[in-house]
C-alpha positions as CSV (number, residue, x, y, z in Angstrom):
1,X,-120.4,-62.3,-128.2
2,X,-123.2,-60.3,-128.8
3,X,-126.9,-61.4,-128.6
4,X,-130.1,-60.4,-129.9
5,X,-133.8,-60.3,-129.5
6,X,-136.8,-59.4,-131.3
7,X,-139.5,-56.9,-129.6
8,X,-142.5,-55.6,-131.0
9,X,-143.6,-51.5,-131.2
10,X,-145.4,-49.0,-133.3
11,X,-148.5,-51.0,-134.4
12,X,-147.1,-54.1,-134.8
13,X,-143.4,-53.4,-136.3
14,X,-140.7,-55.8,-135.4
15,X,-137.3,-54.6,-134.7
16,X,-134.4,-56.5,-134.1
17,X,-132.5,-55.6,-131.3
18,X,-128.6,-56.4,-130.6
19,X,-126.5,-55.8,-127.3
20,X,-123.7,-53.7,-128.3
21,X,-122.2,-52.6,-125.0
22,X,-122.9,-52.5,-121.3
23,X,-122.0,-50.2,-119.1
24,X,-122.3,-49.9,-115.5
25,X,-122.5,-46.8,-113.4
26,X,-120.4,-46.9,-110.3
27,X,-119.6,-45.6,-106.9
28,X,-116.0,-45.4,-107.6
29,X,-114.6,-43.8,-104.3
30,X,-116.1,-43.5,-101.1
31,X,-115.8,-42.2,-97.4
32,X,-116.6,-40.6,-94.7
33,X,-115.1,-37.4,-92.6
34,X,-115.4,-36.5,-88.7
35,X,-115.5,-33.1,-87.1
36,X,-111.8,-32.9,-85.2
37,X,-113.3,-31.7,-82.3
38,X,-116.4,-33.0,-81.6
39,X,-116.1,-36.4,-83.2
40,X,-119.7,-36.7,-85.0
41,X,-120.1,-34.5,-88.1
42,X,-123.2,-33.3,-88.7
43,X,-123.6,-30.5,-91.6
44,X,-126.6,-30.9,-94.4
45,X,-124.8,-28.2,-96.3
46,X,-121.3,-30.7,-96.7
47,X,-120.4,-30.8,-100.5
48,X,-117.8,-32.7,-101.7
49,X,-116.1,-30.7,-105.0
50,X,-114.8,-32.1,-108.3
51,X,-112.4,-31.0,-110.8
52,X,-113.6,-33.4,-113.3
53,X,-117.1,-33.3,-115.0
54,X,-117.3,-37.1,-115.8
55,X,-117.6,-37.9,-111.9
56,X,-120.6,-37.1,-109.7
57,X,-120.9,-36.9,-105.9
58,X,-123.4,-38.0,-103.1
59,X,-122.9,-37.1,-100.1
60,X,-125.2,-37.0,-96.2
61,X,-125.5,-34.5,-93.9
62,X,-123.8,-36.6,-91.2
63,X,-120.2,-37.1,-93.6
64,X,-120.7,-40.2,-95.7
65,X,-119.6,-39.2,-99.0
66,X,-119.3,-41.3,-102.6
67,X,-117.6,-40.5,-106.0
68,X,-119.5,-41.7,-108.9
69,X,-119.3,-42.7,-112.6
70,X,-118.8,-45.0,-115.3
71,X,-115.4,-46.5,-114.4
72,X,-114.7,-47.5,-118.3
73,X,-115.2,-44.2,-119.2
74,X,-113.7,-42.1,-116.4
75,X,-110.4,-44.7,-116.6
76,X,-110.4,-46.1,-119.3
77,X,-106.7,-47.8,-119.1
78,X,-107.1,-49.1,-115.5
79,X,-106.0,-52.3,-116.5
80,X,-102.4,-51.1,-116.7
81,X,-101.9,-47.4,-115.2
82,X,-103.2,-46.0,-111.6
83,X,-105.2,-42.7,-111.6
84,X,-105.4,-40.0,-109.2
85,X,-109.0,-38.1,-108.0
86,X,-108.6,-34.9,-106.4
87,X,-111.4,-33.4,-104.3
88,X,-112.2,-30.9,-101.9
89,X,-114.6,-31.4,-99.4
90,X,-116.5,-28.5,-98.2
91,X,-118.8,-27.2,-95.5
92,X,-119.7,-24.0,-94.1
93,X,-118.1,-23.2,-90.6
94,X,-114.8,-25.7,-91.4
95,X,-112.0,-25.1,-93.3
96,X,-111.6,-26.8,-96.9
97,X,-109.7,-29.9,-97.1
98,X,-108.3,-30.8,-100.6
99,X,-107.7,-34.8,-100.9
100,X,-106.1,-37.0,-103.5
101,X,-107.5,-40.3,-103.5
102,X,-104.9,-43.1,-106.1
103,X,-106.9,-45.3,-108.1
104,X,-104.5,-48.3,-108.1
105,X,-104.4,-50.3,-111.0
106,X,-107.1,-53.5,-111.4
107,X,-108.8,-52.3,-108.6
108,X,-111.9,-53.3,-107.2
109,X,-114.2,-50.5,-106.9
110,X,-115.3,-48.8,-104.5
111,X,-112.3,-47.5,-103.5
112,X,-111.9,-46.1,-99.8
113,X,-110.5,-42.7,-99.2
114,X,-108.7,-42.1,-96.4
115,X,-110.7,-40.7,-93.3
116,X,-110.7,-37.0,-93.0
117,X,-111.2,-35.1,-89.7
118,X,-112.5,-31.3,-90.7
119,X,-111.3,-28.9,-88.9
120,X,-113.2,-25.8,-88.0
121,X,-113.0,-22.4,-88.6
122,X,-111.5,-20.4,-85.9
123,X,-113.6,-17.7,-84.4
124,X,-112.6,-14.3,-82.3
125,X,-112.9,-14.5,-78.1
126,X,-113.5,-11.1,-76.4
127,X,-115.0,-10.0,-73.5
128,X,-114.2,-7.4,-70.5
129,X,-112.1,-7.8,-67.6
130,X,-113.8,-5.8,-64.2
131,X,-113.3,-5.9,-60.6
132,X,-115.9,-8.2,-59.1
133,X,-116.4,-5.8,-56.0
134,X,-117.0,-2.4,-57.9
135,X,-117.5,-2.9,-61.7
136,X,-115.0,-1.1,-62.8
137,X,-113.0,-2.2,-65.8
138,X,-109.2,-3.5,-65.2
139,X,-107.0,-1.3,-67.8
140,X,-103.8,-3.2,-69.1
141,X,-105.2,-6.7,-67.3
142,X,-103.6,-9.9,-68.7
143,X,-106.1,-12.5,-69.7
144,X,-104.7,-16.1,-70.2
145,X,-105.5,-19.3,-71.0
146,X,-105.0,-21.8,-68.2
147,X,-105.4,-25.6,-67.4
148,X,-108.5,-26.9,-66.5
149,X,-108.1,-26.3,-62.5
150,X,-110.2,-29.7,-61.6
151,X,-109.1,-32.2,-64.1
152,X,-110.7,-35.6,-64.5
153,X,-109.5,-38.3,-62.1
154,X,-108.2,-40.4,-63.1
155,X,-106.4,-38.0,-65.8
156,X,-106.2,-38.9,-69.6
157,X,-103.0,-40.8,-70.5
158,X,-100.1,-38.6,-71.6
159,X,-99.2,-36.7,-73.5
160,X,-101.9,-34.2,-71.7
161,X,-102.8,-30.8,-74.0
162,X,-102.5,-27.4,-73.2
163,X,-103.6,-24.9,-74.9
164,X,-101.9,-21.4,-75.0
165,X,-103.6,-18.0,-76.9
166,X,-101.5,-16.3,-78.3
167,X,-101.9,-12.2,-78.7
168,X,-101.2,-12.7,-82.3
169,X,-102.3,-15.3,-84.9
170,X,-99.5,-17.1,-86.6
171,X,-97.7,-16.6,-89.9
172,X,-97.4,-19.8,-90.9
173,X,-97.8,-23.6,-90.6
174,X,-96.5,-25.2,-88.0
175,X,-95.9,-29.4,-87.9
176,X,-96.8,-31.7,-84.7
177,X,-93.7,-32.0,-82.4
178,X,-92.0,-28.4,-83.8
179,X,-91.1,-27.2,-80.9
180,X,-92.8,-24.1,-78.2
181,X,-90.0,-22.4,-76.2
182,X,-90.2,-19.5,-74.1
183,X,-87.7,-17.3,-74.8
184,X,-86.3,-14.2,-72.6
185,X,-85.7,-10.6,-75.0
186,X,-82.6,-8.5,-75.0
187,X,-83.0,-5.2,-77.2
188,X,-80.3,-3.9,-79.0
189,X,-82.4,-0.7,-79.8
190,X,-85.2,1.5,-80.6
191,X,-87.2,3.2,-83.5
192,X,-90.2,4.2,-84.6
193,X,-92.2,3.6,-87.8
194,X,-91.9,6.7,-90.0
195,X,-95.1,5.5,-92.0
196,X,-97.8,4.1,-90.8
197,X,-98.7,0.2,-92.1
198,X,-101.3,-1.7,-92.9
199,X,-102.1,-5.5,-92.0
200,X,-100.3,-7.5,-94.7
201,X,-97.3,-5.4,-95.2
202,X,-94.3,-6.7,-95.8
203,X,-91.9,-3.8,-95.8
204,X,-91.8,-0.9,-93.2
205,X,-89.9,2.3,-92.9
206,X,-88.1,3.0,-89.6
207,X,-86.6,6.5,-88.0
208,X,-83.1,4.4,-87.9
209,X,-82.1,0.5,-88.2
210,X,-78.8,1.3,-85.9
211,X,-78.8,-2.0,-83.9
212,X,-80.4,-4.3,-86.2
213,X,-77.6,-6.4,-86.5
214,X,-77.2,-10.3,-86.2
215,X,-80.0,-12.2,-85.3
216,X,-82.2,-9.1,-84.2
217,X,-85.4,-9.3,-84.9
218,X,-88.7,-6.5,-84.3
219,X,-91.0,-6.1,-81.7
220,X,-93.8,-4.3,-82.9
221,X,-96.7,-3.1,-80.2
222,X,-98.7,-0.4,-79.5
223,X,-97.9,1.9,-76.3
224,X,-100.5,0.1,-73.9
225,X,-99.3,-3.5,-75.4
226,X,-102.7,-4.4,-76.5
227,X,-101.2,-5.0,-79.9
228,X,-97.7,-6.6,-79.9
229,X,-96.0,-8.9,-82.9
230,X,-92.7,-9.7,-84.1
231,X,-91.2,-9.9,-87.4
232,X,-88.3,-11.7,-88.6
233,X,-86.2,-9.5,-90.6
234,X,-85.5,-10.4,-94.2
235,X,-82.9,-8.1,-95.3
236,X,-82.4,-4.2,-95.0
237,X,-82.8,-1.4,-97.7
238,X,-82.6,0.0,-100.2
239,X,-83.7,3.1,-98.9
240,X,-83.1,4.4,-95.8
241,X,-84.9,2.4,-92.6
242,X,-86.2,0.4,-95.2
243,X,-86.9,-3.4,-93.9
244,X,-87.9,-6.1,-95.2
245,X,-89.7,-8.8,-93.4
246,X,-89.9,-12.6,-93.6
247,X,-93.8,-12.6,-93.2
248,X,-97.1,-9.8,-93.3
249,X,-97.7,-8.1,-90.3
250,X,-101.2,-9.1,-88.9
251,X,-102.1,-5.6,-87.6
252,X,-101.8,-2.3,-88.7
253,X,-100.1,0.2,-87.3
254,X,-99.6,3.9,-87.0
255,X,-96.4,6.1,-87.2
256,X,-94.3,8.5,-84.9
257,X,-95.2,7.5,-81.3
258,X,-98.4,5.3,-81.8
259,X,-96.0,2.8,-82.3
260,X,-92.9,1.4,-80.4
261,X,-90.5,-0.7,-82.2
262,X,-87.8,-2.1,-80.4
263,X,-84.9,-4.5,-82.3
264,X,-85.0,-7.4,-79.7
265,X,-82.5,-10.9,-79.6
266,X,-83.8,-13.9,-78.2
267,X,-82.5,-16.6,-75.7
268,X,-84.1,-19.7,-74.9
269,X,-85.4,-20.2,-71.3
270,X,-86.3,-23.3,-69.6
271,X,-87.0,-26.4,-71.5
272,X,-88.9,-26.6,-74.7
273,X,-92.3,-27.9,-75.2
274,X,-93.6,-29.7,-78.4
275,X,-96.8,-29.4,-80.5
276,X,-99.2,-31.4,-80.2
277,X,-101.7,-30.4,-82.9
278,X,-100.3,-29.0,-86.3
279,X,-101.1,-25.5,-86.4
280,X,-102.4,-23.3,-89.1
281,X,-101.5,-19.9,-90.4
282,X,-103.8,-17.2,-89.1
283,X,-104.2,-19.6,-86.1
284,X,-104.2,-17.4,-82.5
285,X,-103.6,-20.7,-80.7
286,X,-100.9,-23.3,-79.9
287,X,-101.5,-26.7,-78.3
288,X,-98.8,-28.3,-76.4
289,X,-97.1,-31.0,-74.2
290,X,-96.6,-28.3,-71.4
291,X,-97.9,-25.3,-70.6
292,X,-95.6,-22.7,-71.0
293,X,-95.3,-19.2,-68.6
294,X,-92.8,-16.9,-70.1
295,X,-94.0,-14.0,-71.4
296,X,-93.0,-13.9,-75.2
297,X,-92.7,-18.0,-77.1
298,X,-91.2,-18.9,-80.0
299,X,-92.3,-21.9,-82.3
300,X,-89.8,-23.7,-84.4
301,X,-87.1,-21.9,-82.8
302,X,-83.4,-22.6,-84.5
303,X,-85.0,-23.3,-88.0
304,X,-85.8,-20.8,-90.9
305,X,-89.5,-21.6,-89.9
306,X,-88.9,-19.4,-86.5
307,X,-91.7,-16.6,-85.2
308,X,-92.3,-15.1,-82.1
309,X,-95.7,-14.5,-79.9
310,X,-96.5,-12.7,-77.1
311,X,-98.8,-14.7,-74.4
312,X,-102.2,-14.0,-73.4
313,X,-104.0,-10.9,-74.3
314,X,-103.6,-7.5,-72.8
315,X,-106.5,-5.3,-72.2
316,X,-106.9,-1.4,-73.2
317,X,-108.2,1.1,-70.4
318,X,-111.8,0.0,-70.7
319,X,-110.9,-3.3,-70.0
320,X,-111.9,-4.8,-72.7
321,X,-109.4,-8.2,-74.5
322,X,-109.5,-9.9,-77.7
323,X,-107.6,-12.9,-79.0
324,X,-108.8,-14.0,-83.0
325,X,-108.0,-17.1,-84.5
326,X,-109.3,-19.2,-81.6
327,X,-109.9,-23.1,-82.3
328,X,-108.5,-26.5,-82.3
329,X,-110.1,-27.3,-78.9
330,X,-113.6,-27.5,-77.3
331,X,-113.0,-26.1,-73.9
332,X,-110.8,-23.1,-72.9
333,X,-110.0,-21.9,-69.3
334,X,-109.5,-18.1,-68.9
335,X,-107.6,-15.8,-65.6
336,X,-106.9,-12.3,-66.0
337,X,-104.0,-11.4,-63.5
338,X,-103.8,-14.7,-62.3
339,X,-106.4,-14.2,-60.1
340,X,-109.7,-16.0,-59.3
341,X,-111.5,-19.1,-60.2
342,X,-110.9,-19.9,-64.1
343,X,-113.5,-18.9,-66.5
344,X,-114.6,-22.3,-68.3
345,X,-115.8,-21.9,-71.9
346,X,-116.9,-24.4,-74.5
347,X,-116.1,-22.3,-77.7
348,X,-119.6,-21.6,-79.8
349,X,-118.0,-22.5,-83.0
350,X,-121.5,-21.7,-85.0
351,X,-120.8,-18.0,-83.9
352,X,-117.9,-16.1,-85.1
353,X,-117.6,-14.0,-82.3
354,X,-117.7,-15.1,-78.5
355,X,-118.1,-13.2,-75.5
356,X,-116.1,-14.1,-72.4
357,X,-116.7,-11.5,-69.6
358,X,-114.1,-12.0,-66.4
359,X,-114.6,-10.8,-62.8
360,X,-111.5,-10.7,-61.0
């Protein structure tokens, strides 16, 4: 029932007024996200992004976040259908995270989104490897990430993590618990590219494809190893050496001898570890229920997802190493040879490029 009241304005004029609607402007949604490695969040530039121009957002600096709006308005049949709210929330140095939040029917509002954890963006590790006694760089060194070699006591209940870099970033995404097996290689012959390629190609030209048969696959890598990938073989043709692979390389690469390919079968060895973390395409790290010490891994091996990594990084005849994609953890612990006290590094995630020097 509507009601009414008089008020007087404009020299004395008396107007009538009558309530008509009322609105009320709400925070529909709210929540909060963490940082997944450090715990606190703390970014003033965090913005959480809208598809829809009849909500607004608030959000603090330290990952409280609300939605809000005129709930009549925005849904205006709540009483009998659900909605759904998708956002993204944003902010610099972590990856986006896109996030559908159900408005159930006859809710009460605000309604709680699920808590987020942002992950950060991964940033490139490089550095030199020299020999502590003269200086001198150590050409074709193997840098690798080890276990912490003085773990807290009492240690962290299981499952412990161990984190493995690998020389090349992944293709694709990878669940927890997929599995991390070393594998042992078996060519079943050689080529060479007969054009050079560039990062992100999927399709290269080879000299022959005479024993890429089967389950074959190609190891690609520069003569001093510093680059090495593999790529899953699609199918073959039409031309000549033409293949066509399941995923873009990562690197580029040139033709004629600066490049080796080899056609390569693999066979498990030793027992299989698991993921611990989910891991991201473009991601140069893996992190594990075991720490693994063959030389090549593969993740998801037996299933369509499959690819293959080289270990560790390899370093040219300067001695200098580089692994990209580096995150998911706070600390790393770095040997080159498998000599010498591990290097300790908390990774400076506000930098995009760290420097890790190692004297061995």
């Amino acid at each position: 029932m509507s009601t009414s009241w008089t008020i007087t304005a404009n020299d004395g004029l008396l107007y009538t007024v009558v309530t008509d609607v009322t609105t009320t402007y709400w925070a529909v949604i709210t929540g909060a996200v963490t940082d997944e490695i450090l715990g606190t969040f703390n970014s003033p530039a965090f913005t959480v992004a809208l598809t829809r121009t009849d909500l607004q957002t608030k959000t603090t600096a330290q990952g409280l976040y609300a939605v809000t709006g005129y709930p009549t308005r925005s849904f205006p049949k709540l009483s009998s259908t659900s909605y759904t709210v998708d956002l993204t929330l944003e902010a610099p140095g972590f990856r986006n995270y896109p996030l559908s939040v159900t408005i159930p029917t006859n809710t009460s509002f605000p309604v709680s989104a699920p808590a987020v954890a942002m992950r950060r963006l991964p940033v490139r590790l490089q550095g030199r490897v020299v020999l502590d006694a003269t200086g001198l760089p150590v050409a074709g060194a193997l840098v690798l990430s080890v276990d912490n070699p003085s773990p807290p006591s009492p240690p962290p209940p299981p499952p412990i993590p161990h984190a493995m870099l690998l020389r090349s970033p992944l293709y694709a995404v990878h669940a927890v618990n997929a599995t991390v097996q070393a594998v042992t290689l078996t060519a079943t012959g050689t080529a060479q590219l007969s054009q050079a390629v560039n990062a992100g190609t999927t399709t290269v030209t080879l000299t022959t494809t005479a024993g890429l048969t089967g389950s074959a696959f190609l190891q690609i890598k520069t003569p001093n190893t510093v680059l090495v990938e593999y790529a899953v073989v699609k199918s073959l043709g039409p031309q000549p050496g033409e293949v066509v692979l399941a995923t873009p390389l990562n690197r580029s690469y040139g033709a004629g001898a600066a490049t080796v390919v080899t056609f390569v079968n693999a066979a498990p060895a030793g027992s299989a570890a698991h993921l611990l973390l989910d891991a991201d395409a473009g991601d140069g790290i893996v992190v594990a229920d075991q720490l693994l010490t063959g030389t090549t891994l593969a993740i998801d091996e037996g299933t369509a997802a499959v690819e293959y990594h080289e270990l560790g990084a390899a370093a040219d005849s300067n001695g200098y190493y580089a692994f990209d994609g580096v995150g998911r953890v706070q600390e790393l612990f770095l040997q080159a040879n498998g000599t010498g006290t591990p290097v300790p590094w908390a990774i400076e995630y506000d930098y995009a490029t760290n420097v890790v020097d190692i004297r061995i």
